[in-house]
N, C-alpha and C positions, 0 to 999 in steps of 0.2 A: 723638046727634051733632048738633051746630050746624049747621045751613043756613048755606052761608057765597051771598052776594048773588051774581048770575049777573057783575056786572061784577069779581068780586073780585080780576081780574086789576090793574087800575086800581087798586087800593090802595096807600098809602105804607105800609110796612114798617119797622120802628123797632128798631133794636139797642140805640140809648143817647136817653133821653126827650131831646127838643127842643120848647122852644116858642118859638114862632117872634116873642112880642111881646118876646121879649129880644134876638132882632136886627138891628141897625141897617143892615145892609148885605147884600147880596147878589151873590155872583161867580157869571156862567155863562159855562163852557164853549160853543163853536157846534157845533161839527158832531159828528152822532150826540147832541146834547143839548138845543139849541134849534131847531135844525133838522136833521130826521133823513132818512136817504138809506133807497132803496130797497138793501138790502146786496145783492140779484144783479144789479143793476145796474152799482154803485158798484164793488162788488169782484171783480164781470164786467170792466170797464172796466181798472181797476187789474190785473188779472192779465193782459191779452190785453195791457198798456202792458210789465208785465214781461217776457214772451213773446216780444214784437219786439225786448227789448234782448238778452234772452239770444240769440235769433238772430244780432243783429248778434256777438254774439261766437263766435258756431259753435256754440255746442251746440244735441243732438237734441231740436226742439222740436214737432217735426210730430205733431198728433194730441192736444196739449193742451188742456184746455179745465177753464176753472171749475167742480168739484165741490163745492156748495153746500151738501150733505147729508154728506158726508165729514167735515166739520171742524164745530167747535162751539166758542163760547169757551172759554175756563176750562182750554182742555188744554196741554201742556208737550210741547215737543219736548227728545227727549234725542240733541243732538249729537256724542255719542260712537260710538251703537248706529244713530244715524240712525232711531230709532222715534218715533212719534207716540200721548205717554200721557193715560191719565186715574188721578190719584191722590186718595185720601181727605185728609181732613183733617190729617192726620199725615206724609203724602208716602206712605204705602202706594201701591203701582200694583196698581191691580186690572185693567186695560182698555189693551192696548197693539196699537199698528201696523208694521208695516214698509211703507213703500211701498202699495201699496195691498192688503193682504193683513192680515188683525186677526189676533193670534198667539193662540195657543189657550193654555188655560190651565197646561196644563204651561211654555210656555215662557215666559211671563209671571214664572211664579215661578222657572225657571231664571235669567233676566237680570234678576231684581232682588228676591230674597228677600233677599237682603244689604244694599239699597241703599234709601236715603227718598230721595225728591225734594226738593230745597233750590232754592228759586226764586234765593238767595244765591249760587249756585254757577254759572259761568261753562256747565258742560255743560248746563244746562236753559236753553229759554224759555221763558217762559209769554205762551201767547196772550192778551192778558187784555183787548182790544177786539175791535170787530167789524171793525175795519181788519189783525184779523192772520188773515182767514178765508183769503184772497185769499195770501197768504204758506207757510199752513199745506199748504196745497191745491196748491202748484205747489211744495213741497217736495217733500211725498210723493210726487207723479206722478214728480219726478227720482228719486225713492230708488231705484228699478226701473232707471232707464237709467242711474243711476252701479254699480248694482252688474252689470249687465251690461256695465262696462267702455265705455260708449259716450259717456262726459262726459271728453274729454281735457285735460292739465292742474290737474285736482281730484283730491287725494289723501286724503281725507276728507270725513266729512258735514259737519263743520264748515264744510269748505272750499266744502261744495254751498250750505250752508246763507247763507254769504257771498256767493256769488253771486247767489243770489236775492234775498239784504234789498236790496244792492247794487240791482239792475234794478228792484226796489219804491221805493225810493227813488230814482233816478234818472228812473222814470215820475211819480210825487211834484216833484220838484225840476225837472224842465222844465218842465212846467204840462202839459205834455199830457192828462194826467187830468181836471184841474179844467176846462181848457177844451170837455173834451166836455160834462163835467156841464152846465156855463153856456150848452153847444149846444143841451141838452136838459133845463131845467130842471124840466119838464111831467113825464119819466118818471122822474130821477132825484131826486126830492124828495119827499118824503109830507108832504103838506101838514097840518097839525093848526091849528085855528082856537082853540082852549085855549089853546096856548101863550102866546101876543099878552096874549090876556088874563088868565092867571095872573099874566106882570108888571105888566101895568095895575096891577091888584089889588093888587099888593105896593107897584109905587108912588104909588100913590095911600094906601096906611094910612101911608107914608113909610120903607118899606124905599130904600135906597139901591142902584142897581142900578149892577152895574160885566161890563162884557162881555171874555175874558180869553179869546183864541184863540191858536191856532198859526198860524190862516189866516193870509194876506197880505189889506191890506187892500181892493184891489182886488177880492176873489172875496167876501170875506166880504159886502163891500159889496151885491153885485147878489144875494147869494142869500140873505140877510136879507131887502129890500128884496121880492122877489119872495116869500118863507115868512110875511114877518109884516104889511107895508102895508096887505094886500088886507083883514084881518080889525080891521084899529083905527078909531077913531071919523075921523069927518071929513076932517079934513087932516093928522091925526097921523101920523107916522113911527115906523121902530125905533127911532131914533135919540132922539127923545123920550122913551125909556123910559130912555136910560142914562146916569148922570152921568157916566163914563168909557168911552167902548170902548178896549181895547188888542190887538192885533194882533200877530204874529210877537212870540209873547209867553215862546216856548223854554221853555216847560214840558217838564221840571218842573223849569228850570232859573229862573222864574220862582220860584221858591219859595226856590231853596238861592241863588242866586249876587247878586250885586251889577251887575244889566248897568244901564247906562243906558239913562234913557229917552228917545227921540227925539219930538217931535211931528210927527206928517203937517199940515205948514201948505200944501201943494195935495195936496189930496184926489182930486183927479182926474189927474193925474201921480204923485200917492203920494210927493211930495218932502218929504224930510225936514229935523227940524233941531236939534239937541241941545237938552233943556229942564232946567231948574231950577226948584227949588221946589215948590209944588204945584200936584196937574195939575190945567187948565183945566175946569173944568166943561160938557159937551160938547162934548168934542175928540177928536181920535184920537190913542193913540200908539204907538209902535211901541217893542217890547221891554222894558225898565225890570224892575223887580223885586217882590214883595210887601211890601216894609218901607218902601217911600216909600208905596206907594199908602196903605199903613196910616197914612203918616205926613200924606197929604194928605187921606184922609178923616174923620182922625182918630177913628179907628174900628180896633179891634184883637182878636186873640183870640179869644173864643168867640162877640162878640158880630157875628162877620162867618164867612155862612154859603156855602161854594162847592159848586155843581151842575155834575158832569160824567160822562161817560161811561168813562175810561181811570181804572181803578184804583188807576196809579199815580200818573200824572201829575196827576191831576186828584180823589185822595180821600189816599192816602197821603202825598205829601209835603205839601201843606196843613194836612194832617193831625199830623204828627210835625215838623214845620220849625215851622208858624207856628201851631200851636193854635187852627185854624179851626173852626168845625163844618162838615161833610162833609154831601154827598146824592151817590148815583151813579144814575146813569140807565142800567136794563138794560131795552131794550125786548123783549129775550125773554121776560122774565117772564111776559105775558100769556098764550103760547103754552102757556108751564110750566105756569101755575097751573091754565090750562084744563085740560091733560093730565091734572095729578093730580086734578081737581075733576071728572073723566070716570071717574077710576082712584080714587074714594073708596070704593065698594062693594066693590071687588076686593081694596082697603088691607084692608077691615078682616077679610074674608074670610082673606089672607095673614097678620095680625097672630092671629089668632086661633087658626088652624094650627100657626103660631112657638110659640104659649103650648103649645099640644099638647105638640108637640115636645117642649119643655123640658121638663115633666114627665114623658114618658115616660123623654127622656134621664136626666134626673137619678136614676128609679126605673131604671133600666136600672144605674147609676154604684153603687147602694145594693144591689143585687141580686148582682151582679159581688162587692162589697167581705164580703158574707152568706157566698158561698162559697168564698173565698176563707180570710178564718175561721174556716168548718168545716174546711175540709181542714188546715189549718194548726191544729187544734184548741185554739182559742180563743173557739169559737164553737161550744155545741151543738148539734145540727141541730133544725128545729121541725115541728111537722104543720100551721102555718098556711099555708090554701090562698092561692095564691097565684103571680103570672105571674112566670116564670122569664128570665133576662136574653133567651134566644131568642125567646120569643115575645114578649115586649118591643120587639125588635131588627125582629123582623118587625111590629109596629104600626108604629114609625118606618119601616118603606121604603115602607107604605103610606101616612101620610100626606106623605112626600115625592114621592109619585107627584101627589100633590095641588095641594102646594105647586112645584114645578118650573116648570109652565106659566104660574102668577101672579108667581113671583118673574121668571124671563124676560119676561115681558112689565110688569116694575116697570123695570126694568132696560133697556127702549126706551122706555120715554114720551118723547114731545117731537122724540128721535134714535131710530133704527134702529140706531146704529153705537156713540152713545155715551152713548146714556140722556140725562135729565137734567142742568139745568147746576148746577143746588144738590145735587145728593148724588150720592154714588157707594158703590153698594150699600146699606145700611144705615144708611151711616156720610155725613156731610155730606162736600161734594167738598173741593180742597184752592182752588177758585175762592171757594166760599163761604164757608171759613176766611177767607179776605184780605178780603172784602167783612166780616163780620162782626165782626173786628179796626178797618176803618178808616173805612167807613163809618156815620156817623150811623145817616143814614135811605136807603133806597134803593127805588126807585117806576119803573115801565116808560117816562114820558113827565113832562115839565115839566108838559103840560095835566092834569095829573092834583095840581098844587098849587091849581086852581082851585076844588074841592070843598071840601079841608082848611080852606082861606081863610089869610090874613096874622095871624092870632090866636088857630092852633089853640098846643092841648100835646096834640103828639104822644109819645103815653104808651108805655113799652117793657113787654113784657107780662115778668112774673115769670120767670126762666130756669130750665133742671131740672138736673138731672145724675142720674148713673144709681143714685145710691141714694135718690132720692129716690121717694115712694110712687108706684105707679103710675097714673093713672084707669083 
């Protein structure tokens, strides 16, 4: 087995080879990508904003509180059943909830041997940032008090589930969230000193840096400012780094629609003012589209590369609308990688038990089909000695006695409740499906481009399938 490096977590990850001297330009995402929040804080913050609004509208909210360890990306609520899933790559559900109760395995495969998970489909959502932890988590605590009848006027999960995007966004769209953040920038921001200068880096080899948020730019402002000043040379700013920032930039409706773009010409009032043409070379603007910016950078396609955190918003439609190259930023991963990079002995222990297995099974399958042909006299009987399907059958319970406590404990790395966020069971999850599909390359932190440099080729290692030979 290869020693993989203790930081292996920091590694950039490559679906489809990218080198990075073929591109001219560079989009980031800010928040969760160039600057990352503390999530029990952040989405501490944002659940206790939700909380208060549900109050104000009467429902039972006494005794709620952010469960951090409950929820995990990558998983899909199904609006119908009101559970909370984890599915393979195929939409199999192997891992499901109610409320805060995990269904056991029989009933798992009652409510959904018939059914894939289609992220397509109006009944499912899929968690697919770390802004839907806070969401997930003050779902399922209602799941319990609407099915005790105690959430009046809600006649479906749907309808719970409405309520809550509802007060998440309503805590979102007043500012009251963001202004706590900006109260306390100290606890809710993790500072990383990489970042700063992984742009440097890029532009200074003469990547083109373009900054494309949803913030507003008044927040964006101060929490750039306070995430990235402190680590740049001399008197240099963020704002140094980017030929363009764009702000309330409606992804990912920035990708598909036609909005105009306005310019912030007072930046400290945020006053706007419709612009034409192309945009000013450090300015700010507010909303516009991807097919002017391409038209004012003039720079387009594969050779303009965007970094973000929201799978959809920020890898998929870039992705499939404007033939961008893609990076996504999952700061879990480090935690992940450490987990299974703890769980390597135990892997291979586990994989090696499996290989048992299958040959006994299979000698069990050949054994069964021997007597079967005898009795059926098709098949003369032999005096070659030889284990018989039963005691075959009892080798297999034995080494399942084996394998049980390592498969259960593959099956919580990372989570207690939902394992790992790239696989589920065996099988890769249906989170790692979409990332694998649209994202390029995908790496824990921006500061982790600082290694690679402005002039790597980041190479995609050779893919397998399962008839392919084994090591």
């Amino acid at each position: 087995m290869t020693n993989r490096p203790t930081n292996h977590g920091r590694d950039i990850f490559v679906n489809r080879t990218l080198n990075f001297r073929s591109l001219d330009a560079i989009g980031y995402d800010m928040d969760y990508t160039l600057v990352h929040y503390d999530p029990l804080v952040w989405e501490g913050l944002a659940f206790r904003h939700a909380v208060d609004v549900l109050d104000g509208m009467g429902w039972p909210v006494d005794g709620l509180a952010f469960d951090f360890d409950s929820v995990i990306r990558g998983l899909v609520l199904d609006l119908e059943l009101g559970n909370l899933l984890k599915a393979t790559r195929f939409g199999y559900v192997i891992r499901a909830a109610h409320g805060s109760r995990s269904l056991g395995f029989d009933e798992v495969r009652d409510a959904y041997a018939a059914t894939l998970v289609g992220l397509s489909e109006p009944r499912f959502v899929f968690l697919n940032t770390l802004f839907s932890l806070s969401e997930a988590s003050l779902f399922m605590q209602l799941v319990d008090r609407f099915d005790a009848g105690l959430i009046k006027g809600v006649n479906s999960y749907g309808g719970l589930y409405g309520g809550v995007r509802d007060a998440l966004g309503s805590a979102h769209i007043e500012g009251r969230l963001k202004d706590d953040v900006l109260g306390d920038l100290e606890n809710s921001v993790v500072l990383d000193s990489g970042a700063p200068l992984a742009l440097l880096d890029q532009k200074m080899a003469g990547k083109r840096l373009v900054m494309i948020t949803n913030s507003e730019w008044e927040y964006a402002e101060k929490v750039m400012t306070y995430s990235f000043d402190r680590f740049l040379p001399g008197d240099m700013t963020w704002r140094d780094l980017f030929e363009v920032v764009i702000v309330q930039s409606d992804k990912p409706g920035f990708f598909d629609r036609n909005n105009r773009f306005y310019r912030v010409v007072d930046e400290k009032q945020a006053m706007l003012r419709p612009h034409f043409g192309a945009l000013t070379k450090g300015a700010v603007f507010f909303g516009g589209n991807a097919r002017e910016l391409e038209s004012s950078l003039g720079v387009a396609g594969d050779r303009i590369l965007y970094v973000g955190d929201h799978l959809f918003g920020d890898v998929q439609f870039p992705k499939s609308e404007m033939s961008w190259r893609t990076a996504l930023v999952l700061r879990e991963l480090e935690t992940e990688v450490s987990a299974l990079d703890a769980f390597a002995a135990d892997q291979i222990r586990l994989s090696d038990l499996m290989r048992q297995k299958e040959g006994l099974t299979a000698a069990v399958a050949q054994a069964k089909l021997r007597r079967l042909r005898v009795r059926s006299g098709y098949e003369e009987p032999t005096d070659e000695a030889g284990l018989d399907a039963d005691q075959l059958q009892a080798q297999i319970a034995a080494l399942d006695e084996l394998i049980a406590p390592i498969a259960i404990a593959a099956g919580r790395l990372r989570n207690q409740r939902w394992g790992p966020l790239m696989r589920a069971g065996i099988d890769k999850s249906l989170f790692a499906r979409q990332v694998e599909r649209y994202a390029d390359i995908y790496t824990s932190r921006v500061s982790n481009f600082v290694k690679a440099t402005p002039f790597a080729l980041l190479q995609a290692s050779r893919t397998t399938m399962a008839h392919d030979i084994r090591e």
